[in-house]
C-alpha positions in Angstrom: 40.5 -48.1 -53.1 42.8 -49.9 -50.6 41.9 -50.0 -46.9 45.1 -47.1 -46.2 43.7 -45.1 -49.0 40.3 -45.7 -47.7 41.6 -45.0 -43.9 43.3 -41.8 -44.8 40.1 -40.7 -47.2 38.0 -40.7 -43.6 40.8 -39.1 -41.9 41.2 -36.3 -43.7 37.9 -35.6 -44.7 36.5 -32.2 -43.9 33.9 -33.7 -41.8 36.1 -35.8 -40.3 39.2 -33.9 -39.4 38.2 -33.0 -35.4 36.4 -35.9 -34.9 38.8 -39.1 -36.0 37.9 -41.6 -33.9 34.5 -41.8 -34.2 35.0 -41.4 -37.9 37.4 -45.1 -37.6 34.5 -46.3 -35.0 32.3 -45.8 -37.8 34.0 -47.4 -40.7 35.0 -50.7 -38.2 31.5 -50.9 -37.1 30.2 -50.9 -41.0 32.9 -53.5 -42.1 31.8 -55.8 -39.3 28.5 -55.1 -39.1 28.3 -55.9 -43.0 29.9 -59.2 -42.7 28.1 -60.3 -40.0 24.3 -59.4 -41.5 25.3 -59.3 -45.0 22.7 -57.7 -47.5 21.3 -53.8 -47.9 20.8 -51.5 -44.3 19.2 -48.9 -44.0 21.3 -46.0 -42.7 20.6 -42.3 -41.5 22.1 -39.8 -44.6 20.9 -35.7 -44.3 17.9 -34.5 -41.9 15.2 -37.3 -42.0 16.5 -39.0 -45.6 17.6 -42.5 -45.7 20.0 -44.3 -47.7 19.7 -48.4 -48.3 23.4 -49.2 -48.8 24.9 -52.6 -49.3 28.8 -53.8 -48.7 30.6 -52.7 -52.4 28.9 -49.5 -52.7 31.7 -47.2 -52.6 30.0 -43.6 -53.0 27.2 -44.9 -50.6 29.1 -46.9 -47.9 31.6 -43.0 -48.0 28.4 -41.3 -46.8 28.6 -43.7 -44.3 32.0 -43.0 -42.6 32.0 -39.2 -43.8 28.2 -38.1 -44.1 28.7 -36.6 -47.4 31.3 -38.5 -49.4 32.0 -35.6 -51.8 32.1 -32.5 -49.6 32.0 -29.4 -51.9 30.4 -30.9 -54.3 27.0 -32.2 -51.6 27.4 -29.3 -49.8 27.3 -26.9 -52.8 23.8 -29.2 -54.1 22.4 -28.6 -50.6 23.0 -24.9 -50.4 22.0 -23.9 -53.9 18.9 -25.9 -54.3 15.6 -24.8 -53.1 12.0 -26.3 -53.4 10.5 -25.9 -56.8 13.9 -26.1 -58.4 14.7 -28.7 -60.8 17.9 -30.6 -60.4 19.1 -33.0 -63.6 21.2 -35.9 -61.7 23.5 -37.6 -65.0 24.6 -40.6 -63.7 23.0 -40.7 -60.6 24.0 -44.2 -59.4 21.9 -45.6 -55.9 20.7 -41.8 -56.0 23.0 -39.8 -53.1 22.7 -36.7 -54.8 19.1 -36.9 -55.9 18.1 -37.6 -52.2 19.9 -34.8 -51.1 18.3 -32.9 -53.5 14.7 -33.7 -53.2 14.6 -35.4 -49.9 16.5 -32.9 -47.8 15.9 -30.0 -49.7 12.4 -30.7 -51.5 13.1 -29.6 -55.0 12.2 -31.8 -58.5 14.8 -33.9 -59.8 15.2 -35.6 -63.3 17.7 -38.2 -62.6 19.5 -40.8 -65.1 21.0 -44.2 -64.8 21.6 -46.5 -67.5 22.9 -49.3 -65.4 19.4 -51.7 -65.1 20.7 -53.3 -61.5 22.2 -50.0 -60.3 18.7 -48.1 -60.9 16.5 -51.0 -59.0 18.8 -49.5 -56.4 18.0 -46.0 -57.1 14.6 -46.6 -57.1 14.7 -48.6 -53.5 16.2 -45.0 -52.5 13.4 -43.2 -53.6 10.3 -45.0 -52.7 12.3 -45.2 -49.2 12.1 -41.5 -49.0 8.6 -41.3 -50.2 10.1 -39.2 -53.1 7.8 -40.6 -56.0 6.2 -37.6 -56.7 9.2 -34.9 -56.8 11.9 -37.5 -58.8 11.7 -38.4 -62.4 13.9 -41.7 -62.5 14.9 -42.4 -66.4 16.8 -45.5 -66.6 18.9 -44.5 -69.8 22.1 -43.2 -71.1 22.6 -39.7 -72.5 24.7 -38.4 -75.2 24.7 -36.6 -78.7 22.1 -39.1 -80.4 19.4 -41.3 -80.0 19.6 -44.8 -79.9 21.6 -47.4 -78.2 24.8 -48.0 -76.5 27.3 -50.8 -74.7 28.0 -50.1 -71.1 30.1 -51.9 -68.4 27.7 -53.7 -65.7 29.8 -54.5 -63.0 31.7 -51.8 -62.1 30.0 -50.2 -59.2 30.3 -46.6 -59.5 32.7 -46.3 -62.4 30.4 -48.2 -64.7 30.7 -46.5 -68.2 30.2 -46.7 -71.6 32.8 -49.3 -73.6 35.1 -47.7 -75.8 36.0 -49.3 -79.0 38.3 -52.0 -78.6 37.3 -52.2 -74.7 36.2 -55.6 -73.6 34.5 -56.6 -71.0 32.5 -59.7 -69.9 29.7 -58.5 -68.1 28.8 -55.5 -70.8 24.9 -54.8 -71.8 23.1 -53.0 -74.4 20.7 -49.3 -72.8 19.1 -46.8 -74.3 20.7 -43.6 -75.4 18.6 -40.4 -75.7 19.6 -36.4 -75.7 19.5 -34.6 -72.6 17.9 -31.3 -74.5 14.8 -34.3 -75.8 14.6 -35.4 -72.6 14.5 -31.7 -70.7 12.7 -30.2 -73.0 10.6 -27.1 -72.2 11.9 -27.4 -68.3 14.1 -25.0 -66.2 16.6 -26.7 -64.5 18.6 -25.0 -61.6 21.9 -27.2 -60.9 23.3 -30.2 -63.3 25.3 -32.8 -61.8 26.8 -35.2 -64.3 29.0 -38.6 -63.6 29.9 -40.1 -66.8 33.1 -41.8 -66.2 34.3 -40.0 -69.4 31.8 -39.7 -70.9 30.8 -35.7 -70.3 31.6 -34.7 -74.0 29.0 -36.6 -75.8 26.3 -36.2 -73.3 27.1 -31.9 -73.6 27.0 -31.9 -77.7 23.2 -33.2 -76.6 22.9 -30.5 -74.3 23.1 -27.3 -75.9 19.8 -25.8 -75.6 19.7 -27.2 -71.5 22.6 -25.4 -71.1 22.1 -22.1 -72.4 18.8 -22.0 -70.6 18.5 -18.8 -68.1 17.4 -20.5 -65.3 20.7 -22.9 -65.2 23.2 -21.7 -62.5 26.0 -23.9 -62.4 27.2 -27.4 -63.6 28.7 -30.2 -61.5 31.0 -32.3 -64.0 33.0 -35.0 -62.8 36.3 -34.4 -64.9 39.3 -36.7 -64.4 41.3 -37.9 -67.6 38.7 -40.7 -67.9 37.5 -38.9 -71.5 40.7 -40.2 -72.9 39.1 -43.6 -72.9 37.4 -42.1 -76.0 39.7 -40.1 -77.5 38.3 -36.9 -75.8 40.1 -33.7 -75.1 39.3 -32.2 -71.3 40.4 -29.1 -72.0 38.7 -28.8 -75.2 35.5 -29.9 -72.8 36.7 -27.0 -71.0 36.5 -24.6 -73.3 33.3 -25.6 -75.1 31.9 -24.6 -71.0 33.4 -21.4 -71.3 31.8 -20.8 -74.6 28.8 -21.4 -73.3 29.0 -18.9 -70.8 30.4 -20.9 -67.7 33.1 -20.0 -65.5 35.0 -22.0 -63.1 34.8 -22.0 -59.4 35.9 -23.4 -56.2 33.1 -23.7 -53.6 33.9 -23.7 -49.8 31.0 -24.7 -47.8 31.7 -23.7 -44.5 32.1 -19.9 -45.3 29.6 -20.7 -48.6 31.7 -18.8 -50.5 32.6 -19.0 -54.8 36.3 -18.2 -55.2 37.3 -18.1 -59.0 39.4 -21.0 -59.9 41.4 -18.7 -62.6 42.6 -16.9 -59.5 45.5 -18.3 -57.4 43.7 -21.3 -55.0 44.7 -19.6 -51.6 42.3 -20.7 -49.1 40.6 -17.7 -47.5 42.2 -15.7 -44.7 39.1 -16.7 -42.0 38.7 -20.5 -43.8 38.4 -22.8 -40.8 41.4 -25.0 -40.5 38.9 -27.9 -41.0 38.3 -26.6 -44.7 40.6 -28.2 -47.7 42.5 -26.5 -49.6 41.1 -27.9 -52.5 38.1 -30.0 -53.8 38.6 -33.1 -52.5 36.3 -35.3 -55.1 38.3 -33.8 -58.1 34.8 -32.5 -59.7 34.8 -29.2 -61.7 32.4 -26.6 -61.1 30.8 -24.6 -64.2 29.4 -21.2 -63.0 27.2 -19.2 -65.2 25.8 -16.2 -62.8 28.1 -16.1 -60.1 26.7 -13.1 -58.3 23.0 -14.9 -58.3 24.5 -18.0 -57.0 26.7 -16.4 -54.3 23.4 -14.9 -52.7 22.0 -18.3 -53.3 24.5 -19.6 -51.3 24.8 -17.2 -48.3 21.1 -17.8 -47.9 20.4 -21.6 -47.5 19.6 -22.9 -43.9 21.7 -24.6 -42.5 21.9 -28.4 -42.5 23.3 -31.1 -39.5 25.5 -33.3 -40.9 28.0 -35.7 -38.3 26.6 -33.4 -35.8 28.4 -30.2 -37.9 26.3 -27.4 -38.8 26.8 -26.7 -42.7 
């Protein structure tokens, strides 16, 4: 991302929107700051969690200038999880969502990333939170088998498994296993999953997680990357609503599920700060909407930029 595309993402975030200039104060004093003591900081994230961020790390360093890079989607983690849930983070990178999930809102986590360097980093985030005992970090890929796979290395946070032909310098061998094998007997709550493309095979290993009873929603990162592969979204789409899932828009400040096979009018009382659409271009799969929309109204609220969510 360029540094107008990067300007304009702060400037229009929702967090953002009525307070601009310390939003630019922010991202001038990181891009100096950085330069000037180069190497990982330590930086405030939700509540009392941490984050160790270092210059490059795009979905990190966006936390930074917006306190949660991807709005709905952070927001909609924080307000459906409670303790003694178990969220499955798929793709978790340095870990944002996991410490959201576990270190500001205290429930379990299983979280996965195959990248060896990007999960020494995810681990840093962890022990810095004291979160050993409530996260179970798996450094491995998911998909429909078990075995092993070729991934990208040095990609940041669109690392992802090569496709054939796909060549790439830096590429390395991980493990693959099945999300059902690797969930096993366990209730999860909330599934994120950021694949870069990768969503279909990691689902055909899924589908006794996903037709568990205790599963409210899935958070799938869908954006054309799946034709890397040779996969069909909307078939991906349709294998969700198979499974039971419905799709929904979430908008935080009024915590409030609007079907997204309705028109996407933004509510009559929405706060003009509110977008009229998701802004990180995630999809979110629904199973019991009326459970979840009590879910929803019910979380405390959290301080984030000074903003109560």
């Amino acid at each position: 991302m360029g540094v107008l595309n990067t300007l304009s993402f702060i400037l229009n975030h929702p967090l953002n929107k009525c307070q601009k200039i310390k939003a630019i104060n922010r991202y001038f004093s990181w891009q100096i700051g950085s330069r000037i003591l180069p190497g990982s900081v330590v930086v405030p994230f939700i509540d009392s969690t941490r984050l160790l961020v270092s210059p490059g790390m795009t979905g990190a360093t966006g936390n930074i200038y917006c306190g949660l890079h991807e709005f709905e989607d952070m927001a909609f983690v924080l307000h459906t999880l409670r303790k003694g849930d178990l969220f499955l983070d798929i793709g978790a990178n340095i870990g944002s969502y996991t410490i959201l999930a576990s270190g500001a809102v205290g429930c379990e986590s299983m979280t996965f990333e195959p990248v060896p360097s990007t999960f020494v980093h995810l681990l840093d985030n962890i022990k810095l939170n004291s979160l050993e005992s409530l996260v179970h970090a798996l450094n491995l890929a998911l998909g429909s088998e078990e075995g092993q796979i070729s991934f990208t290395s040095n990609l940041d946070t669109v690392n992802h498994v090569l496709a054939p032909n796909e060549k790439n310098n830096s590429s390395i061998t991980v493990k693959m296993n099945r999300l059902d094998d690797m969930v096993g007997e366990r209730e999860p709550t909330l599934i994120k999953i950021d694949v870069e493309g990768f969503e279909t095979e990691v689902l055909k290993g899924a589908n006794k997680t996903l037709k568990k009873n205790s599963l409210l929603a899935v958070l799938m990162e869908l954006n054309g990357s799946g034709s890397r592969y040779g996969y069909d979204e909307e078939a991906l789409h349709l294998f969700m609503i198979n499974m039971g899932f419905e799709l929904f828009s979430y908008w935080p400040f009024e915590r409030k599920l609007s079907s997204a096979s309705q028109p996407a009018s933004q509510p009559a009382s929405q706060p003009a700060s509110q977008p009229d659409k998701n802004c990180s271009g995630n999809k979110l799969y629904v199973k019991s909407p009326d459970v979840l929309q009590k879910r929803l109204l019910s979380a405390r609220k959290y301080q984030v930029l000074g903003i109560s969510l």
